[in-house]
C-alpha positions in Angstrom: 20.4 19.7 5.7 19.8 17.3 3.0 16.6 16.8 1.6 14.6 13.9 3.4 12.2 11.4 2.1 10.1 9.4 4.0 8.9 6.4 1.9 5.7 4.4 3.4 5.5 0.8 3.1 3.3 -2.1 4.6 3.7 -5.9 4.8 0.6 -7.4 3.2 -0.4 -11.3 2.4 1.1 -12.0 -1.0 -1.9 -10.9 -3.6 -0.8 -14.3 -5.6 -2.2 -16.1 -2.8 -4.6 -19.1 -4.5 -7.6 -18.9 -2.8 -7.5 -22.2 -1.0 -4.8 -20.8 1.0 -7.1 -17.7 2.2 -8.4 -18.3 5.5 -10.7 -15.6 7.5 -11.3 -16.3 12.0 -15.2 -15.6 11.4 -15.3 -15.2 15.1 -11.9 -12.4 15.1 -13.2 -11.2 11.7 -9.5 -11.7 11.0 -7.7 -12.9 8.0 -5.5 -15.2 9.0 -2.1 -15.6 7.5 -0.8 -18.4 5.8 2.7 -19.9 6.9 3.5 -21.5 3.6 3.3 -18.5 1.4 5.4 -15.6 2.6 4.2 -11.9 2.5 5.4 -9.1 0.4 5.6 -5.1 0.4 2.6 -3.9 -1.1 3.1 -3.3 -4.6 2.5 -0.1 -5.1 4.5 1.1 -2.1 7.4 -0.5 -4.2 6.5 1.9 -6.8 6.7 4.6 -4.1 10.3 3.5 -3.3 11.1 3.8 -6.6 10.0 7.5 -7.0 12.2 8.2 -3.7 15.0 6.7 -5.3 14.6 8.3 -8.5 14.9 11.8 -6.9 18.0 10.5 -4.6 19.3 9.7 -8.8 19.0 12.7 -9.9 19.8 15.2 -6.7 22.6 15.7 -4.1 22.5 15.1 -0.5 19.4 13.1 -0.4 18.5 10.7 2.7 15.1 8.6 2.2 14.2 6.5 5.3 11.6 3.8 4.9 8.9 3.6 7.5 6.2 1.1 8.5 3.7 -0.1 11.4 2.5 -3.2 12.1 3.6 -6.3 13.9 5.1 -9.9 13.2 7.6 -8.4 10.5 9.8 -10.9 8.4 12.8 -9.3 8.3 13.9 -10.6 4.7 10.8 -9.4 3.2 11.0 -5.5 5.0 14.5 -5.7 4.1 14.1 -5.8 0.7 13.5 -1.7 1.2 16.9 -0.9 2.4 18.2 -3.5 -0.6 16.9 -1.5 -3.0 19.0 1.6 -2.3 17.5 3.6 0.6 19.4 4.6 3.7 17.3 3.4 6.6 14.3 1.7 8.3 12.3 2.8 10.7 9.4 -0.2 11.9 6.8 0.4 14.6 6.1 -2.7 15.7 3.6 -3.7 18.4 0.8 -6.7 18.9 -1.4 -4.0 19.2 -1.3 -3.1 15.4 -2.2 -6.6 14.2 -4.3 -6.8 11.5 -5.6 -3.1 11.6 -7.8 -2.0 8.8 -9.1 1.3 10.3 -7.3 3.9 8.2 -7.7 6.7 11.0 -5.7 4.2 13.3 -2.7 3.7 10.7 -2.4 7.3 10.1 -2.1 7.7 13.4 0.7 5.7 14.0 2.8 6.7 11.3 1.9 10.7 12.2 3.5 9.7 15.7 6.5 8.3 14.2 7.2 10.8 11.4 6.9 13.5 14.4 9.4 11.6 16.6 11.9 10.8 13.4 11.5 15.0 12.8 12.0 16.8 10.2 11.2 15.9 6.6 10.7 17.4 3.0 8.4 14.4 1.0 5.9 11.6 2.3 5.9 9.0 -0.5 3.6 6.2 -0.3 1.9 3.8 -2.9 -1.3 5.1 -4.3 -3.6 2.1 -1.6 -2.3 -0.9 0.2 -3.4 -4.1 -2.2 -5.3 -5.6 1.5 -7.6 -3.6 2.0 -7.8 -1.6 -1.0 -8.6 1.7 1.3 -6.3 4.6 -0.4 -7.2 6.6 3.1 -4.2 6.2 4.7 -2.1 8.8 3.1 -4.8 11.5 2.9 -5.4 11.3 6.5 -1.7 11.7 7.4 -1.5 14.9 5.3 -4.3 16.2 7.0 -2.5 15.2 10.6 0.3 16.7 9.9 -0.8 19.7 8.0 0.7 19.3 4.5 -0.6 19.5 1.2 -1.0 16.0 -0.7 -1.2 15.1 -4.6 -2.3 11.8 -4.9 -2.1 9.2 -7.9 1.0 10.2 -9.5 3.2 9.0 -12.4 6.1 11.1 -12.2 7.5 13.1 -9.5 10.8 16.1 -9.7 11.5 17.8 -6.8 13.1 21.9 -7.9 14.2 24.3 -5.4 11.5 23.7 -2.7 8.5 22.5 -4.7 7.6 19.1 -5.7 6.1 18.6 -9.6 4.2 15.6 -9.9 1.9 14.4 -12.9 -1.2 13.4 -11.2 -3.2 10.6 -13.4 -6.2 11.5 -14.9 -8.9 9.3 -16.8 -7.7 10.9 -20.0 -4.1 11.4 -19.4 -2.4 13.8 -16.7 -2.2 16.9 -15.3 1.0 18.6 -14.0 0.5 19.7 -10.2 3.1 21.4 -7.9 3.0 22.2 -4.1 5.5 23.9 -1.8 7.8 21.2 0.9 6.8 19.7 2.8 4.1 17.1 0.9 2.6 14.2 1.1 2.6 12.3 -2.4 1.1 8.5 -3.2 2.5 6.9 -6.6 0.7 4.6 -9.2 2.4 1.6 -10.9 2.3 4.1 -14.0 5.6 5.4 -12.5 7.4 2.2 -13.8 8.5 -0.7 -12.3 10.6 -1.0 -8.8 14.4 -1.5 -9.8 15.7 -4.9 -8.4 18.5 -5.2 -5.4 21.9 -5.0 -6.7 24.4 -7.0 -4.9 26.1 -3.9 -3.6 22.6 -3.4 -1.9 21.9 -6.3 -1.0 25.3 -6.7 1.5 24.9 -3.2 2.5 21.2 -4.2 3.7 22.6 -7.0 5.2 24.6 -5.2 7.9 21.8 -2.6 8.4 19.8 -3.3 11.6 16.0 -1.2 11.6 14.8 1.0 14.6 12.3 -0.7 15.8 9.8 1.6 18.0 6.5 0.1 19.6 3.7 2.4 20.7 4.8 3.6 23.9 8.1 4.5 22.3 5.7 7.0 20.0 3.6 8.2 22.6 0.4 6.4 21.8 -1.0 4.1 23.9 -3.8 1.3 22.8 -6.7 3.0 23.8 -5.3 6.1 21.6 -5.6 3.8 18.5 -9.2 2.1 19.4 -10.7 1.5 15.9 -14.0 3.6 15.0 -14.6 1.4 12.1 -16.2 -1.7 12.9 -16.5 -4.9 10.7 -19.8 -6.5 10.3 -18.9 -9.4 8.1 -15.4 -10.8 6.6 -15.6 -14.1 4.6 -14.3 -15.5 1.4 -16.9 -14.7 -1.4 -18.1 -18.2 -2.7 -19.0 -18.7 -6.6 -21.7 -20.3 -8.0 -22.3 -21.1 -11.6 -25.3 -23.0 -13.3 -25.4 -24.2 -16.8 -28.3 -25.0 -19.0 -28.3 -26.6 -22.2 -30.7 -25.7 -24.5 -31.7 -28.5 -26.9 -33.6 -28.4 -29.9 -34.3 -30.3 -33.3 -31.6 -28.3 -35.2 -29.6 -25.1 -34.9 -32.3 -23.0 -35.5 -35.1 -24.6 -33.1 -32.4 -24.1 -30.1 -31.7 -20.5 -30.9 -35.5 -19.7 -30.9 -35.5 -21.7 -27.3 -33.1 -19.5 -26.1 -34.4 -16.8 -27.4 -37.7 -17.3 -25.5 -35.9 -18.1 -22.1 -33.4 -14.6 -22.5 -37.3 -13.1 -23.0 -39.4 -14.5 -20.2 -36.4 -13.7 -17.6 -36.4 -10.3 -19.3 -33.0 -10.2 -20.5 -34.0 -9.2 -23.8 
């Protein structure tokens, strides 16, 4: 049986969005997406690919499927997945899973799929989603499925039936190793993503993705109710004032200023 990799990804708004393209429904407590900017694979789930396809580099008989759950997926940006060298796609795709940020609920859904897809050796996925900025998601799944998970890695070898990974630290790395099956999320310290070759790029092209929806994983909506609930969502709005401090010379000013940093007691 070859050794199987299941690499993570989600579709999120393009983090080069400007901000006068960022909409939020304040009623939905939605963002709402814009149609003139396209989205794009989370970043650091393209790091995640990456460390799959590394280990398919460097090992024998190695299958890594690419998985992801939401709705409203454009098929030229998922596809870019299965153009950079993995061997299939796997999307569960349902208008129930629009615009979820409760990480229980996500982990849920992919713990259903992985279950229905089988058996697997590794769980890549990017160190936290560059939406919601959560890094739950992959903990939680772990935890559902009963594996052991080293988070935050740089480098990743896979020998015999353990999985080496250097975890970052704040002063460098250590080396950690767990037994398959694992769950694993990778840091854009691992390098960056290689680019589609053309050889890719047509195979993707004739590649079609399973495409499951809830029922087809055996979760129905009121399995996946969010217990997070969202008080507030809004664009943050910046203010700036400016005061000029005048004075008869160089000097006088810098004492003025020095008395208004002292009487708002920032010095």
């Amino acid at each position: 049986m070859p050794l199987h990799i299941i690499a993570t990804i989600k579709q999120v708004m393009d983090p080069e969005t400007p901000v006068s393209s960022y909409k939020v429904d304040s009623e939905s407590k939605q963002v709402v997406p814009t149609t003139q900017i396209p989205p794009v694979i989370n970043g650091f789930d393209e790091n995640g690919l990456e460390a799959a396809l590394r280990i398919k580099d460097t090992m024998e008989d190695v299958k890594v499927t690419v998985l992801s759950a939401g709705s409203h997926f454009v098929m030229d940006v998922m596809k870019k997945a299965l153009s950079m060298g993995t061997d299939e796609m796997v999307l569960v795709q349902d208008d129930a899973l629009s615009n979820i940020s409760d990480s229980m609920v996500t982990a849920s859904v992919l713990a259903s799929a992985i279950k229905k897809i089988g058996h697997f050796d590794i769980i890549i996925s990017g160190r936290q989603a560059s939406d919601w900025d959560n890094a739950q998601v992959p903990l939680i799944l772990a935890e559902m499925l009963g594996v052991p998970c080293i988070t935050v890695t740089r480098k990743v070898e896979v020998k015999d039936n353990e999985i080496i990974c250097q975890h970052i630290t704040d002063n460098g790395y250590q080396v950690i190793s767990a037994q398959l099956p694992a769950v694993i999320t990778v840091s854009n310290e691992l390098g960056e993503p290689r680019y589609p070759n053309i050889r890719n790029i047509m195979a993707a092209a004739r590649k079609s993705p399973t495409t499951w929806t809830l029922d087809d994983i055996g979760l129905s909506t009121e399995k996946i109710t969010p217990k997070l609930e969202i008080l507030d969502l809004y664009v943050p709005e910046k203010e700036s004032q400016c005061e000029i401090i005048a004075g008869d010379d160089e000097e006088d000013a810098g004492r003025k200023l020095a008395m208004k940093l002292r009487d708002a007691k920032l010095i």
